[in-house]
MIDOSE-1310 file (N, C-alpha, C; in nm, 2 decimals, decimal comma, always signed):
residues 95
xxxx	+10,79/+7,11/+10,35/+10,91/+7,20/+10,36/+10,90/+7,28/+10,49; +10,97/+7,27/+10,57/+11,02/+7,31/+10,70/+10,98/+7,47/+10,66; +10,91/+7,58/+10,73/+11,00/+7,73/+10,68/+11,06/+7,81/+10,83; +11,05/+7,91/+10,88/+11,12/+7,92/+10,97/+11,07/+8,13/+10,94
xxxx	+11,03/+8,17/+11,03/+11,01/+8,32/+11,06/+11,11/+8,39/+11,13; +11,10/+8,52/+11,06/+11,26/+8,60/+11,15/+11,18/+8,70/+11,15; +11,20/+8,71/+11,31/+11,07/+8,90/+11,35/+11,18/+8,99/+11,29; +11,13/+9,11/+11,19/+11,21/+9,20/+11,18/+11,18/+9,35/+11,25
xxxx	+11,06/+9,34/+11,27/+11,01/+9,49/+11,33/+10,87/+9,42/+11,40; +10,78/+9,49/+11,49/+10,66/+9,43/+11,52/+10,58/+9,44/+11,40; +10,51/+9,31/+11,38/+10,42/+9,27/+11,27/+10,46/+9,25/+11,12; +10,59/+9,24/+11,12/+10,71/+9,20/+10,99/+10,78/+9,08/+11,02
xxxx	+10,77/+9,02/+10,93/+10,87/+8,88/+10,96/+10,92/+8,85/+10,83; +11,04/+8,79/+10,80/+11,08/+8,68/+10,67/+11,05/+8,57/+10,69; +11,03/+8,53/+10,61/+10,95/+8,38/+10,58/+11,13/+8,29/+10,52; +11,19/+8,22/+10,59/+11,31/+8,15/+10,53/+11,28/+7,99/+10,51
xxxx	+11,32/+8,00/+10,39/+11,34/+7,82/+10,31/+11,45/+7,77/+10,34; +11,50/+7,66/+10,38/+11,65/+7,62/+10,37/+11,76/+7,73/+10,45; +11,70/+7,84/+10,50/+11,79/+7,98/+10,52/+11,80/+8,06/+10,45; +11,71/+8,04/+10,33/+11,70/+8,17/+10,25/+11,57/+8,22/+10,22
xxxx	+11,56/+8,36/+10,23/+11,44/+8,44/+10,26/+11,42/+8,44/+10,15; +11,24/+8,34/+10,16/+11,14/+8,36/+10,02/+11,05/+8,41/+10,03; +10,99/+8,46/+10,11/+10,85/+8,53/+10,12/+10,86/+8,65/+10,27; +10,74/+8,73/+10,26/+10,77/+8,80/+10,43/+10,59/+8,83/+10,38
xxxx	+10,58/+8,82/+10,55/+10,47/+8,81/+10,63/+10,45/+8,96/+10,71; +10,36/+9,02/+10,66/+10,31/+9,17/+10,73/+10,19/+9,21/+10,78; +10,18/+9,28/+10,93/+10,03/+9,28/+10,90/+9,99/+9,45/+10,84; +9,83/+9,43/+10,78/+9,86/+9,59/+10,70/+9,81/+9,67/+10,78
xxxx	+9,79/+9,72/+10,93/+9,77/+9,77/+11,03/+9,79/+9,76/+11,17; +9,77/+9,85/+11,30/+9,80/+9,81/+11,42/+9,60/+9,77/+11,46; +9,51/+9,80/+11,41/+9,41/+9,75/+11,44/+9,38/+9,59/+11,46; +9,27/+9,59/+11,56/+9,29/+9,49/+11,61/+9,24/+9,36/+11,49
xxxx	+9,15/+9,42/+11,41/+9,08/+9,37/+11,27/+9,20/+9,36/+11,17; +9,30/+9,40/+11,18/+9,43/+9,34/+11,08/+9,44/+9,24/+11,04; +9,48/+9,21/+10,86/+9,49/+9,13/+10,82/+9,64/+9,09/+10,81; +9,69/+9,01/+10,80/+9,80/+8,92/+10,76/+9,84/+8,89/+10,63
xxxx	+9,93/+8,95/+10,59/+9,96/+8,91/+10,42/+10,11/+8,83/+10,44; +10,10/+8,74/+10,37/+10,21/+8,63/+10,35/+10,25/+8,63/+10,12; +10,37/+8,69/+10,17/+10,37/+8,73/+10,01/+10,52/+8,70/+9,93; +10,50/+8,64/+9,83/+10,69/+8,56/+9,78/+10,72/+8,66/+9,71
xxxx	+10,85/+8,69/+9,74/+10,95/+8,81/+9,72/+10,96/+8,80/+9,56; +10,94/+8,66/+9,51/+11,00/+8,66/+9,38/+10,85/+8,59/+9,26; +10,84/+8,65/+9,17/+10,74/+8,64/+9,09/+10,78/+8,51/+9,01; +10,73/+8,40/+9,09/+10,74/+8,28/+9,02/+10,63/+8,20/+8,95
xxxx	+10,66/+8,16/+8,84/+10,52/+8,07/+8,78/+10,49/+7,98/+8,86; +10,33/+7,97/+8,85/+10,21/+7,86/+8,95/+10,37/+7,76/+8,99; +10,38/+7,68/+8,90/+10,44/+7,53/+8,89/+10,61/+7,58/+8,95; +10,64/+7,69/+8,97/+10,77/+7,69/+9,06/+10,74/+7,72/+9,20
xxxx	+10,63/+7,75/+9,28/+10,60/+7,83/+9,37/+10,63/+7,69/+9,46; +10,69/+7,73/+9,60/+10,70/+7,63/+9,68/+10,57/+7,62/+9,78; +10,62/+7,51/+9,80/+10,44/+7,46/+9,90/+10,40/+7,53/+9,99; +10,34/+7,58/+10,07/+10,15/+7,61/+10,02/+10,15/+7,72/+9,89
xxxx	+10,23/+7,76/+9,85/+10,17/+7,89/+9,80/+10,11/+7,85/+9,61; +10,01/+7,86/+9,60/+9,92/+7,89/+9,50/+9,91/+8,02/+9,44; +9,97/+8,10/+9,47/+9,95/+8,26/+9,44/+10,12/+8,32/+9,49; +10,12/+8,42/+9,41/+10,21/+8,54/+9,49/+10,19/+8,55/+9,66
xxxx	+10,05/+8,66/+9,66/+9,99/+8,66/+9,80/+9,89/+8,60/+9,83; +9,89/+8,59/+9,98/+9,78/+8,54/+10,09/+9,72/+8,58/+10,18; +9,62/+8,61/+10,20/+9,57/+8,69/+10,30/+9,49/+8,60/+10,47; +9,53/+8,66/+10,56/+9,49/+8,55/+10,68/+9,45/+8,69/+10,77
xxxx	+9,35/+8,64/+10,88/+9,30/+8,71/+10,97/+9,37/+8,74/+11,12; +9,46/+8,63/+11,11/+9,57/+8,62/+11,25/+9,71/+8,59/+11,15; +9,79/+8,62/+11,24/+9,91/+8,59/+11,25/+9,92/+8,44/+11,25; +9,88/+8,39/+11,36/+9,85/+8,20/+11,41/+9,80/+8,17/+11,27
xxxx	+9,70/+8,22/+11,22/+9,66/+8,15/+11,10/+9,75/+8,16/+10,99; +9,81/+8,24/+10,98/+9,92/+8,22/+10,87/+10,02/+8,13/+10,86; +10,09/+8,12/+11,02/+10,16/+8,05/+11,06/+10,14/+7,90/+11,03; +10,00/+7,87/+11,08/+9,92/+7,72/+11,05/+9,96/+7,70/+10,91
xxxx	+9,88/+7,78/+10,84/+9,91/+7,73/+10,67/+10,03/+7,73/+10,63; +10,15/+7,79/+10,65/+10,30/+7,79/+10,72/+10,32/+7,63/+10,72; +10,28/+7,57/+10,80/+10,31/+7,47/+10,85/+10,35/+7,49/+11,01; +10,34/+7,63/+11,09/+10,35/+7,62/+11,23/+10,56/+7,66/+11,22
xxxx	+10,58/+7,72/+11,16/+10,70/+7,76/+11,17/+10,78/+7,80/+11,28; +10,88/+7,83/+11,32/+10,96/+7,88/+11,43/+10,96/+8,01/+11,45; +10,98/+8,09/+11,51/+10,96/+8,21/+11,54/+11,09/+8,25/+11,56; +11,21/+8,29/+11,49/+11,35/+8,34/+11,52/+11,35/+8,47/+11,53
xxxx	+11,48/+8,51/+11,61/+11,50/+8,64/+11,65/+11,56/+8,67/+11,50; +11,56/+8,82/+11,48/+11,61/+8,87/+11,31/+11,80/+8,83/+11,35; +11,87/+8,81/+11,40/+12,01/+8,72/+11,41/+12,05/+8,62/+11,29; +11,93/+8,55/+11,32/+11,91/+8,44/+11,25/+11,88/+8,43/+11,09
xxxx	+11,89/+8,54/+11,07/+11,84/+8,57/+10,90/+11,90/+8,49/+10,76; +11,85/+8,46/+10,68/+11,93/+8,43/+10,57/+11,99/+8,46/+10,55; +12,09/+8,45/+10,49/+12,16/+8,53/+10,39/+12,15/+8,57/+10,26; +12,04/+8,45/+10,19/+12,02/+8,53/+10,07/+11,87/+8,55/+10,07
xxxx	+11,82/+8,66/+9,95/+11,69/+8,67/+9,98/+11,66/+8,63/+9,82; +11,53/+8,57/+9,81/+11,47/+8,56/+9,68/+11,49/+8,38/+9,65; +11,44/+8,31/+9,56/+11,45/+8,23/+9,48/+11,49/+8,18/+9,36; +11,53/+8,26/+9,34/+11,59/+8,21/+9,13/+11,75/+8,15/+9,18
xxxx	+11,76/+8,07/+9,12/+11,87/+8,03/+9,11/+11,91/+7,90/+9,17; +11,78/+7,89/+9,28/+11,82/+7,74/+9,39/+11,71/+7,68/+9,39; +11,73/+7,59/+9,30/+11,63/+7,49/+9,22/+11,62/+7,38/+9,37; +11,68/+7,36/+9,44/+11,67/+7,25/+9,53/+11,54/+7,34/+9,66
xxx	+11,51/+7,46/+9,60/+11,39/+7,52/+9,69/+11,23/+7,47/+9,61; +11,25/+7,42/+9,49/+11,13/+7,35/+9,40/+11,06/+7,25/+9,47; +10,92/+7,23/+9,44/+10,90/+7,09/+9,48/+10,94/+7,00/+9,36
């Protein structure tokens, strides 16, 4: 599954499925030791969660590394935003 990043402030991003915002990616500081959290907006059981995610959250040491497990997503300007945010309701975002 393709996903696609929308910078919203420095070190914030939305994480978009199909064009709709499922997850967002933050780091929890400006140090340079910051971690990376990648976390789905919507509290879905194991077996609805779309691919990679295993959990709610994720924790990564870079940005790049988040991105990797991502699948290497695109980096859009916030323009580009979904328009809807969350997952209930659009079953075609399932594996």
């Amino acid at each position: 599954m393709p996903y696609t990043l929308s910078r919203l402030a420095p070190g914030s991003y939305d994480v978009l499925l199909n064009g709709i915002v499922v997850a967002g990616v933050v780091r929890d500081n400006d140090t340079r030791e910051a971690a990376w959290r990648v976390e789905l907006l919507t509290d879905l059981p194991p077996g609805e969660r779309p691919y990679p995610f295993t959990k709610l959250e994720h924790v990564f040491g870079t940005l790049e590394a988040a991105r990797r497990w991502l699948g290497n997503p695109e980096i859009c300007k916030s323009r580009n935003r979904g328009k809807l945010r969350g997952m209930r309701g659009h079953p075609e975002l399932h594996p």
